[in-house]
C-alpha positions as CSV (number, residue, x, y, z in Angstrom):
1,X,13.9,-16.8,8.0
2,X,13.9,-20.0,5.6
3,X,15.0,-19.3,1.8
4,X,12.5,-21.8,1.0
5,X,9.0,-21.0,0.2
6,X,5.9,-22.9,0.6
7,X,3.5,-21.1,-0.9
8,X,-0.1,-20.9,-0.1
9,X,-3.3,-21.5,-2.6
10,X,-3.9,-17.7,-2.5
11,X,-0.4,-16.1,-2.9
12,X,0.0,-18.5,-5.8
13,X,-3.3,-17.8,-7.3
14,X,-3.0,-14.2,-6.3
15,X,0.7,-14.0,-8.3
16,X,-0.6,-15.4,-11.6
17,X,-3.8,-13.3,-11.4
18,X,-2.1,-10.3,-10.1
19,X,-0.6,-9.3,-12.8
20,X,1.9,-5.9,-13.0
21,X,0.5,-2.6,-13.4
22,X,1.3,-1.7,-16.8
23,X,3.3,1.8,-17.3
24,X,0.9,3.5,-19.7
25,X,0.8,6.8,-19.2
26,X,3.2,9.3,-20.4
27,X,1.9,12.9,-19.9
28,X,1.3,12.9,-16.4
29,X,4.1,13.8,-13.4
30,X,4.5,10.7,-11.0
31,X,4.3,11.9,-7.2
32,X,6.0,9.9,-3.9
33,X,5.6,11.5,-1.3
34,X,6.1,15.0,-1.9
35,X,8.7,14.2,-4.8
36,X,8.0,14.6,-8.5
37,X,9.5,11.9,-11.4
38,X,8.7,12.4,-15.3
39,X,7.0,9.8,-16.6
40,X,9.1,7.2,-18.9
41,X,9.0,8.1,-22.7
42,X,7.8,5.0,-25.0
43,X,10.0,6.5,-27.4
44,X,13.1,6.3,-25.9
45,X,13.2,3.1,-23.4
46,X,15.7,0.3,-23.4
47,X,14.2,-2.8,-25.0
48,X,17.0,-4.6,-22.3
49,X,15.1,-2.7,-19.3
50,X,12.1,-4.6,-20.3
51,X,10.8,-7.2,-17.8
52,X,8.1,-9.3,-18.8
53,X,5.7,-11.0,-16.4
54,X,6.5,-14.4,-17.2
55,X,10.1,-13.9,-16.4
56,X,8.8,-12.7,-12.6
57,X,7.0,-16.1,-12.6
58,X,9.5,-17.8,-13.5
59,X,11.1,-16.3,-10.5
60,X,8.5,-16.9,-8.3
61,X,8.1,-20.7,-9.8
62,X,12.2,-21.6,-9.2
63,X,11.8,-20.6,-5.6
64,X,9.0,-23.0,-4.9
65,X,10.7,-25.8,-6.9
66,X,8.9,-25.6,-10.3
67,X,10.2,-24.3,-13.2
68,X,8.4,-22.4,-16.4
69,X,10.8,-23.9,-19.2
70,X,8.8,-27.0,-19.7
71,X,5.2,-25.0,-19.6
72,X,7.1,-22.3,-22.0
73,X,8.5,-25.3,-24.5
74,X,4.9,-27.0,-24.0
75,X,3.4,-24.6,-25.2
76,X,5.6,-23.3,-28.3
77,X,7.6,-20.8,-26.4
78,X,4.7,-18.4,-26.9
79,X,4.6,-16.9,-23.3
80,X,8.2,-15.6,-23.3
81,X,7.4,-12.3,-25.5
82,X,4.1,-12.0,-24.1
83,X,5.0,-8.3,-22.6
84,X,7.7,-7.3,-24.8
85,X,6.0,-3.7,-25.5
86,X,5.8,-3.0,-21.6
87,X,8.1,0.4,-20.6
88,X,9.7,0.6,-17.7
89,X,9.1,2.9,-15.1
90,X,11.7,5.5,-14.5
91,X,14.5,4.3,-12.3
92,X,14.5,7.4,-10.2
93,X,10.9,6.5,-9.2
94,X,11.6,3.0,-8.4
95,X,14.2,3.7,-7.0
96,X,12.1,6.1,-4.2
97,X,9.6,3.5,-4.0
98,X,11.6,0.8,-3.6
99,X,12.8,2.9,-0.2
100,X,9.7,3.1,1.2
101,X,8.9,1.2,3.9
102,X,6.0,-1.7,3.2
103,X,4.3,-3.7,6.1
104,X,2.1,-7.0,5.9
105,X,0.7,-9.7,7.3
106,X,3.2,-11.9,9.2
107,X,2.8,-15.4,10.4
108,X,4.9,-17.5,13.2
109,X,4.4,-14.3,16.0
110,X,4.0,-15.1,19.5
111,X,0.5,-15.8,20.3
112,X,-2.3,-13.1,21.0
113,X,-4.4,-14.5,23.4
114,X,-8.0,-15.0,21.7
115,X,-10.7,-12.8,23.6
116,X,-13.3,-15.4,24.8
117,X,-16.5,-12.9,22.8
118,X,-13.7,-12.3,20.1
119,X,-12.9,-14.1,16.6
120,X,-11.8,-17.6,16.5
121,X,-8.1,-17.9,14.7
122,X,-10.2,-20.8,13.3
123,X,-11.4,-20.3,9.5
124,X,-11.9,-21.3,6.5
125,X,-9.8,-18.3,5.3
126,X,-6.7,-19.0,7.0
127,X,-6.6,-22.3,5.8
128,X,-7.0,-20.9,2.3
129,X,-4.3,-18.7,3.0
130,X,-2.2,-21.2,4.6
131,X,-1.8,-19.7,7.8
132,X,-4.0,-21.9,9.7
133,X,-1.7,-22.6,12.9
134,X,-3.2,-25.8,14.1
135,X,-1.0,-26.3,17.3
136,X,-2.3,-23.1,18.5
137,X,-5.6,-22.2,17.5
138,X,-7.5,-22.6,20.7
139,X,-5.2,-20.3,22.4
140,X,-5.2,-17.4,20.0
141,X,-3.3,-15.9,16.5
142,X,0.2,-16.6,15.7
143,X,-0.9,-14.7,12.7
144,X,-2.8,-11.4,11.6
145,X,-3.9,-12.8,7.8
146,X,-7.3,-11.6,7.5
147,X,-7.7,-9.3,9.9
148,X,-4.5,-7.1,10.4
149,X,-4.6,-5.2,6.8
150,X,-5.4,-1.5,8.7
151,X,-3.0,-2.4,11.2
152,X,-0.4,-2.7,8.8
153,X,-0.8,-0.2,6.1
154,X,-0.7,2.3,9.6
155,X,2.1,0.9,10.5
156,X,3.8,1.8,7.2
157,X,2.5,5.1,7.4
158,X,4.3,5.5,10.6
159,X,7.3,4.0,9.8
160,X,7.6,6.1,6.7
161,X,7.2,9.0,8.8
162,X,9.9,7.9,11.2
163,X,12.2,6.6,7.9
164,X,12.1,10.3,6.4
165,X,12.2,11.8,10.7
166,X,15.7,10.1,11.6
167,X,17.3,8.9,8.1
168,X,15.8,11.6,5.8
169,X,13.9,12.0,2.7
170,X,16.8,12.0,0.3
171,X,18.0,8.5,1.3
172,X,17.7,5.5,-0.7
173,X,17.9,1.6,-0.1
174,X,20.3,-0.5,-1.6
175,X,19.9,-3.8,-1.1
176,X,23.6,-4.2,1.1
177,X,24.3,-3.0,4.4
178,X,27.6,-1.1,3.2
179,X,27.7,-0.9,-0.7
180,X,31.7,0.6,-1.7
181,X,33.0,0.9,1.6
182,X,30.2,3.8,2.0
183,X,30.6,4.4,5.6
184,X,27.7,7.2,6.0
185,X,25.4,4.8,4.0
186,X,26.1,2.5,6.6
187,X,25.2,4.2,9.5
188,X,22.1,5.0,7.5
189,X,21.0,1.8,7.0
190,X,21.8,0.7,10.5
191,X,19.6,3.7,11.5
192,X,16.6,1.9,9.2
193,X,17.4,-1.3,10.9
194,X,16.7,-0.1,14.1
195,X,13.0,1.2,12.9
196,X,12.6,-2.0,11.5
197,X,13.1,-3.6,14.7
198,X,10.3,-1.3,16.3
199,X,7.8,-2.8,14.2
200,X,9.1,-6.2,14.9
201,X,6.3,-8.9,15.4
202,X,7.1,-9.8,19.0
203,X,5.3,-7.8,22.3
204,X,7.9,-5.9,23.8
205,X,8.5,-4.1,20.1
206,X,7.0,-0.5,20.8
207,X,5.3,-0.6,17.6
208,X,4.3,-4.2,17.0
209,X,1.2,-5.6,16.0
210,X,0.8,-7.0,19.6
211,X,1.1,-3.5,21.2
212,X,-1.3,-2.5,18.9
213,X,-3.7,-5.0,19.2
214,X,-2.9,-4.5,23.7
215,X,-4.1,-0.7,23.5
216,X,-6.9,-1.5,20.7
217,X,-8.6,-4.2,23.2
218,X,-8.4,-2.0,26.1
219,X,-9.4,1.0,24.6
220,X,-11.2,0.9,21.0
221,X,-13.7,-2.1,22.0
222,X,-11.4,-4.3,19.5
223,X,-11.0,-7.6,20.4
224,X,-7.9,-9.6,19.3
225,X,-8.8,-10.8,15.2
226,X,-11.2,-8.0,14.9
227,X,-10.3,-5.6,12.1
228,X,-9.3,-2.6,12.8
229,X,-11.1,1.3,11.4
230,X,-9.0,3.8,10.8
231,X,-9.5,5.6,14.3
232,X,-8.9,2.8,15.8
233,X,-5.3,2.2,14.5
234,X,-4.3,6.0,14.9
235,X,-5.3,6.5,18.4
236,X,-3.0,3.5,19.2
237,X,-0.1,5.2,17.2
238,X,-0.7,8.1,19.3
239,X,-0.6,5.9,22.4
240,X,2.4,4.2,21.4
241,X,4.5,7.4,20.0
242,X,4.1,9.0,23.3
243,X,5.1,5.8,25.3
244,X,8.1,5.5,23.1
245,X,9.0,8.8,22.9
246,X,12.8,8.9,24.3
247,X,13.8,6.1,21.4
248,X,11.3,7.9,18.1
249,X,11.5,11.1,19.3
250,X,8.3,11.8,17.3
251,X,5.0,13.9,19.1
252,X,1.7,13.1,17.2
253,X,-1.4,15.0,17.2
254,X,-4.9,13.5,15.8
255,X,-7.4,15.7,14.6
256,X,-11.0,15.0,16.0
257,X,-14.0,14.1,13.8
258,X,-14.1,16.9,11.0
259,X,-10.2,16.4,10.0
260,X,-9.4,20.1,11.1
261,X,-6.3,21.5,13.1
262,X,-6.7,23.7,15.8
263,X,-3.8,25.2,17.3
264,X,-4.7,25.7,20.3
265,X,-4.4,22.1,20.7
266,X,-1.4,21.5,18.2
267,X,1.1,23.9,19.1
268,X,1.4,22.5,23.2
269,X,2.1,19.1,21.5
270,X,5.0,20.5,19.3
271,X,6.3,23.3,21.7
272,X,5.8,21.9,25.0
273,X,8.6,24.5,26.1
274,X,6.6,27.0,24.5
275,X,9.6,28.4,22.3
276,X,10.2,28.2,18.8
277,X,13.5,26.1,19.3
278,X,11.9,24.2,21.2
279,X,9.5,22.5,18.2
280,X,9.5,18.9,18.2
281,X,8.6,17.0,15.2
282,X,5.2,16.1,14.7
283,X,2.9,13.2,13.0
284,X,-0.6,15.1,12.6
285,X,-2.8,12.2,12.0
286,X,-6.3,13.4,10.2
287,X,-9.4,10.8,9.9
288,X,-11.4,11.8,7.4
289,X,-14.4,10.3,5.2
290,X,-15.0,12.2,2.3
291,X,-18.6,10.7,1.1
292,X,-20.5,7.8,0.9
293,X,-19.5,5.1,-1.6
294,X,-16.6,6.8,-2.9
295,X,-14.8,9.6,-2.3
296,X,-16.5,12.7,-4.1
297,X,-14.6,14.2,-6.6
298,X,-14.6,17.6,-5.5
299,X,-12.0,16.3,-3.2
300,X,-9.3,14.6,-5.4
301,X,-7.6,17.5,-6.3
302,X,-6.9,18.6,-2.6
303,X,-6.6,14.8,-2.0
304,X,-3.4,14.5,-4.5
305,X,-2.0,18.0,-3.0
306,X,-2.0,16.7,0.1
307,X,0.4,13.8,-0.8
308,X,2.5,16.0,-3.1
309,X,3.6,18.2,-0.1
310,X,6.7,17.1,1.2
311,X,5.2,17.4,4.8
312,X,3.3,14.3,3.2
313,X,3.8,10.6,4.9
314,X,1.0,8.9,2.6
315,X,-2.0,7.8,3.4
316,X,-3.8,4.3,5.2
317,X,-6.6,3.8,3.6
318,X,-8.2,1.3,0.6
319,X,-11.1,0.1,-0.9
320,X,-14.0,-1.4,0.7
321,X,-13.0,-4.1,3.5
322,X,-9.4,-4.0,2.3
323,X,-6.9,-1.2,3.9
324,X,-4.0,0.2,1.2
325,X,-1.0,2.7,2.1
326,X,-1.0,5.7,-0.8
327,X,2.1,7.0,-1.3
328,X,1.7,8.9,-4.4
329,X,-0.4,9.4,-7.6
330,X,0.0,10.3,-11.5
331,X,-3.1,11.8,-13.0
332,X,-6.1,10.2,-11.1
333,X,-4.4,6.9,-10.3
334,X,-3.2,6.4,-6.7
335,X,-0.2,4.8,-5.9
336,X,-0.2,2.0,-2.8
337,X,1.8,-0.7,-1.1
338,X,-0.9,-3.8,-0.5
339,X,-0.6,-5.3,3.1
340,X,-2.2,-8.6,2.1
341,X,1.0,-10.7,1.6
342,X,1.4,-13.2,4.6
343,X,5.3,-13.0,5.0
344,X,7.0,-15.0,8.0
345,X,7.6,-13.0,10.8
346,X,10.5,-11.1,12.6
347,X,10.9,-12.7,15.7
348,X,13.4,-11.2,18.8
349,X,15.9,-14.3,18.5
350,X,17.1,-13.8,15.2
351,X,16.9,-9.2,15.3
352,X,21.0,-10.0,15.6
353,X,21.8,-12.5,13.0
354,X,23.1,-10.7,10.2
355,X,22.0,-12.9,7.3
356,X,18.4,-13.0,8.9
357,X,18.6,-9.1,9.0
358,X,19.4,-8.6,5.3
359,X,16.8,-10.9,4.1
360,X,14.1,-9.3,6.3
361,X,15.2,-6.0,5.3
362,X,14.9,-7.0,1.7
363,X,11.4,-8.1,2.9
364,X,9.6,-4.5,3.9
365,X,10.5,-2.9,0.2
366,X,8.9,-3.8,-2.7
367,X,9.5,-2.1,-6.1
368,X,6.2,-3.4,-7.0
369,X,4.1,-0.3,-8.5
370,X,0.2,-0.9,-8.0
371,X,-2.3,1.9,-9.0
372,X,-5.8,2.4,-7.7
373,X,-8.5,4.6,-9.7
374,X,-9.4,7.9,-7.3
375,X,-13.1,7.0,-8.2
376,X,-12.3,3.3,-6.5
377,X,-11.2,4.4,-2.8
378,X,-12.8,3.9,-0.3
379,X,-14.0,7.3,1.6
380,X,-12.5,6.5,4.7
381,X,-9.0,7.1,5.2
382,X,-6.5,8.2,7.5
383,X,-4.0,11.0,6.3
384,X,-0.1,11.4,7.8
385,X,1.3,14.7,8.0
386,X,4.8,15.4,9.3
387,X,6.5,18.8,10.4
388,X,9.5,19.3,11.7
389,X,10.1,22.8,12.2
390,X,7.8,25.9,12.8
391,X,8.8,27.0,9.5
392,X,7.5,23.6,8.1
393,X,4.2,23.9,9.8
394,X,3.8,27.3,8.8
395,X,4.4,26.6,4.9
396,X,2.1,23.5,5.6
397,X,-0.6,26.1,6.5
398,X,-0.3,28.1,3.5
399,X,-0.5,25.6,1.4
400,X,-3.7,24.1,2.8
401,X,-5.1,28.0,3.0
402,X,-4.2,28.3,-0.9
403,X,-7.2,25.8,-1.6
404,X,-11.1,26.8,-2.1
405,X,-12.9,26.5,1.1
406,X,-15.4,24.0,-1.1
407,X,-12.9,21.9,-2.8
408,X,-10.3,21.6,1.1
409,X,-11.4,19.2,3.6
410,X,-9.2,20.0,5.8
411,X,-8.4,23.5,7.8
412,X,-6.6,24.9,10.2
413,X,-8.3,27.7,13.1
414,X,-6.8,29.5,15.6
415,X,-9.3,27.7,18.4
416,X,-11.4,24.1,18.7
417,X,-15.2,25.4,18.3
418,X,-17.3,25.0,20.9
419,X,-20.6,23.5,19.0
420,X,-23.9,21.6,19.9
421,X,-24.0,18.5,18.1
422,X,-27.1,16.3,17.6
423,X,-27.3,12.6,18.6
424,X,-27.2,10.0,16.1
425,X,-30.1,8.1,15.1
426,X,-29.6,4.3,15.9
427,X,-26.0,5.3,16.8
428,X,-25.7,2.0,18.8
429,X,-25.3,0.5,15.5
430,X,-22.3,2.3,15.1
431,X,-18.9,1.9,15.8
432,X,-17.5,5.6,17.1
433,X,-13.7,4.7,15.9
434,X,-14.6,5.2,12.1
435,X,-14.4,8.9,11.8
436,X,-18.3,9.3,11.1
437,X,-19.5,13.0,12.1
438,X,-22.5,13.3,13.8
439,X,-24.9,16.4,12.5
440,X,-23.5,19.7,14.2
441,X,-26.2,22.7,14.4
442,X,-24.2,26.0,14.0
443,X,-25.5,29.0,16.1
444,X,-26.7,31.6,14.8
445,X,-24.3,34.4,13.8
446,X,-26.1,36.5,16.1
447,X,-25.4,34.5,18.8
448,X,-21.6,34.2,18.3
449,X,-18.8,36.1,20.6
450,X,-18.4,39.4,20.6
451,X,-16.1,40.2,17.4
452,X,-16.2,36.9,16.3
453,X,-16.5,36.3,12.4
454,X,-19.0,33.9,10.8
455,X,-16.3,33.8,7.3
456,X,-13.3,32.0,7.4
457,X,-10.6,34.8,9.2
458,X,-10.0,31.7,11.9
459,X,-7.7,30.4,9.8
460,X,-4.5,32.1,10.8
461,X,-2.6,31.4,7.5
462,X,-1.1,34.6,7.7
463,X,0.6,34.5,11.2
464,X,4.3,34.4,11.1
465,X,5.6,34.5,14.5
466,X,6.0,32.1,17.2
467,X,4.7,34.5,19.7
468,X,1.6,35.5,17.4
469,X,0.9,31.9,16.8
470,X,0.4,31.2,20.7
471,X,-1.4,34.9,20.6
472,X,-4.1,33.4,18.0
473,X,-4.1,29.3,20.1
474,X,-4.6,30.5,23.1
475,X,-6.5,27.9,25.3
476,X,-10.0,30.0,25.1
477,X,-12.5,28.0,23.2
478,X,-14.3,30.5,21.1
479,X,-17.1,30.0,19.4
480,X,-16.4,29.4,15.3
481,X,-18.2,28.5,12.2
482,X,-17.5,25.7,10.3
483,X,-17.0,26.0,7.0
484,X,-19.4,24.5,4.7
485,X,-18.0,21.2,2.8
486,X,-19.7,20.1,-0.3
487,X,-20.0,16.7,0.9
488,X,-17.4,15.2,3.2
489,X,-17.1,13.5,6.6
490,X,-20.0,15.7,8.5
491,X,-22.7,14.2,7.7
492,X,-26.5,13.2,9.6
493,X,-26.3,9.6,10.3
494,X,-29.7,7.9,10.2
495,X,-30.7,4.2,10.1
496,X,-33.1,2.5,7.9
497,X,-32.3,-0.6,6.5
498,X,-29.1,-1.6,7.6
499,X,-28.3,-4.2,4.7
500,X,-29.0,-1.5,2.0
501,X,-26.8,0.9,3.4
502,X,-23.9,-1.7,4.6
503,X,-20.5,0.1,4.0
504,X,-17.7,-2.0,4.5
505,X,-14.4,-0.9,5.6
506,X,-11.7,-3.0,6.7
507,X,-14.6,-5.0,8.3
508,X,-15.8,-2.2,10.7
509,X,-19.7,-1.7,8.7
510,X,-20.2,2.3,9.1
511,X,-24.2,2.8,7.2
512,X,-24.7,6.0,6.6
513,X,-28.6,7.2,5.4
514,X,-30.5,10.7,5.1
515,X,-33.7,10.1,4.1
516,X,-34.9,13.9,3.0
517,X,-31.7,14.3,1.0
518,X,-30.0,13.3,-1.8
519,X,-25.9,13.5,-2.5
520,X,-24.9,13.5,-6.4
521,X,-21.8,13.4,-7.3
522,X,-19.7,11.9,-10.5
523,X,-17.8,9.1,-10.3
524,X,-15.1,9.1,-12.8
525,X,-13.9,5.5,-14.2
526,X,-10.6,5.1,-16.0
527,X,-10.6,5.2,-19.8
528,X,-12.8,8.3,-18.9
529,X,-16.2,7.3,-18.4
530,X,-18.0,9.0,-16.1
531,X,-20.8,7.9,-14.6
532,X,-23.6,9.7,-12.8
533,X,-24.8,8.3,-9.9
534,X,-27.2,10.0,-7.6
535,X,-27.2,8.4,-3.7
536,X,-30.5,7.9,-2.0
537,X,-30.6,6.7,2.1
């Protein structure tokens, strides 16, 4: 990897526009991942902490070859105290943040063959971004600017979820392979190194972008340069985890359509021996869409428990056509990593040159801190949930059972439902990887199994034992009622005019329209406006 930097139209523009997220808020906890930071006091911070933006441009500026001094002297010197009142965020929480592992687009890879009926690596966008690979463009993509954002902010799901699986949650990166001689810091870091390498941009990596883009064309009707939905990108985890398994040693589960866990299904995955020793850790991977535009509010409180859990491995999702990984929250701001940073790629030749390896290390953290308002996601996302232990899972279900049944979108039931669902109006419109429910008609309570309970009793939060646990998930298919949702994923889906209802989502347009009823919900601004806004279809 080259120290020197030619930087594109848009990461230049993007740096000067993108500014910092300010720290401005001092009541409210900060959350990563299941771990909990006070916020900084403005009372009490270190005027020598401070670091301004310009001086991060003027970074940025000396590594292309142009320097801020003249512009500063220019212009009286006035930009150098431009953010002298900013606060620093705490150290602890960078420090956590900074550990985390961040994916984005790379360019150099070895080429993906274009699909014939797919995308053409041709565009004005590449050029724009300055990943236009000439030599190569009418055989396929030597880059994934564009078009790879959900592939990448799952990816960093995943590898955060193998990061905390083999190195643990407690561990934090320094920027040196052995910092003081420390030996077990060492074999940490060589342990981080290795998942690293699994994400590696070259087709033989089990988790790279090109095995991810194989499985997606062959099985998710994604041709190569097409984005990616959510489904989409965790149905190849699943693929790849399981063909991988003797090196990650990490069983996955995805929940179907509705988000929910049923253990019937679960429990075979993590005890294949059918003993409690025999658990094996376990990525449950839940789809959900939780409303139209924007995810309803009833939801944001279960939404910020989830990633305050420490079974929590953050969340691949974004705003409209543009996928984010959430890794934490304070108050109703979500934390996220952005994948839209074209970075040169980590090719097979250089995985054993040391001073390649540090740099590229260095290049997957960032202790960049970017906040998104709750009232701004998009309501598509993909949740990561990891258990390692029965006892894990177990505590995992209590703490989902401890939410409202209105306010939860996800549950957990002894059996998968047996239900009749209704078709989809103008589902041919539709793309089935994007975690849209179809309309499900409920029987009767009269017409349910003998015994069976129309309440929620079919979520075994209460069962301790192994044993009981395979008791309540055996492998019969009873009939159950879903609990009723406020508004979430299950929803009618109708057409009627396609360009009204257009929702974009990492490209994949999911149009969702009932035309005899009417969703209201609030959506809450920052600064704390709120907004009524009722949606018609």
């Amino acid at each position: 990897m080259s120290s020197t930097v030619i930087p594109s139209i848009q990461s230049i523009l993007q740096y000067l526009l993108d500014r910092p997220t300010t720290n401005d808020n001092f009541t409210d906890p900060l959350i990563v991942l299941g771990n909990k930071y006070q916020p900084s006091s403005p009372l009490k911070h270190n005027p020598l902490e401070q670091q301004s933006y310009f001086s991060g441009l003027n970074t940025f500026l000396d590594d292309i070859g142009l320097n801020l001094a003249s512009f500063q002297q220019n212009n009286g010197g006035q930009t150098a105290n431009v953010c002298q009142e900013d606060i620093p965020w705490p150290s602890d929480f960078i420090s956590d943040v900074a550990t985390r592992l961040w994916f984005t687009y790379r360019s150099g890879f070895p080429v993906i063959k274009r699909d014939p009926d797919g995308p053409s690596p041709l565009s004005l966008g590449s050029l724009f971004r300055g990943t236009l690979d000439v030599k190569n463009a009418s055989i396929g993509f030597t880059t994934d600017s564009g078009w790879g954002c959900m592939i990448r902010t799952s990816q960093s799901l995943l590898a955060n979820a193998l990061l905390n699986l083999h190195v643990g949650r407690k561990w934090r990166y320094i920027p040196a392979e052995n910092p003081n001689g420390e030996t077990e810091y060492a074999k940490k870091y060589e342990k981080q190194w290795q998942i690293i390498t699994w994400f590696a941009d070259f087709p033989w990596a089990p988790f790279s972008i090109q095995q991810i883009v194989r499985y997606g064309s062959e099985h998710c009707n994604k041709k190569p340069g097409e984005w990616f939905g959510p489904s989409a990108a965790s149905r190849s985890i699943v693929y790849l985890c399981k063909q991988s398994y003797k090196a990650c040693k990490l069983n996955t589960y995805l929940t179907e359509g509705n988000g929910d866990i049923y253990e019937d299904e679960l429990l075979p995955v993590s005890c294949p021996e059918g003993t409690e020793k025999g658990f094996r850790p376990t990525l449950i991977l839940s789809g959900v869409r939780l409303g139209v535009r924007n995810v309803n509010p009833v939801y944001w409180a279960f939404l910020k428990k989830l990633l305050s859990i420490h079974q929590s491995v953050g969340i691949a999702g974004g705003r409209p056509s543009s996928s984010h990984y959430f890794f934490g929250y304070q108050g109703d701001d979500l934390f996220y990593m952005d994948p839209h940073t074209p970075q040169t790629a980590l090719l097979a030749d250089h995985v054993d040159d040391a001073d390649y390896r540090a740099e590229y290390v260095a290049s997957v953290h960032t202790k960049r801190i970017r906040k998104l308002g709750l009232c701004e996601m998009d309501p598509s996302m993909l949740i990561g949930l990891l258990v390692t232990s029965l006892e894990d899972y177990k505590e995992l279900k209590r703490t989902i059972a401890g939410f409202k049944d209105a306010e939860r979108f996800l549950n957990i039931y002894e059996h998968h439902p047996v239900v009749a669902s209704r078709g989809s109006a103008g589902s041919e419109l539709f793309d089935d990887d994007d975690f849209i429910d179809l309309g499900v008609e409920q029987k009767k309570k009269a017409e349910l199994a003998d015994g069976e309970s129309t309440n929620e009793s079919s979520l075994v939060a209460n069962s301790d034992t192994f044993d009981e646990l395979r008791e309540h998930g055996s492998t019969d298919k009873l009939q159950r009622k879903i609990p009723e949702r406020r508004f979430s994923q299950a929803v009618l889906i109708e057409h009627a005019d396609a360009e009204r209802d257009e929702i974009n989502f990492d490209g994949d347009a999911t149009m969702i329209s009932h035309k005899e009823t009417e969703e209201k919900f609030e959506e809450v601004k920052k600064g704390g406006e709120v907004c009524d806004m009722t949606e018609k279809a």
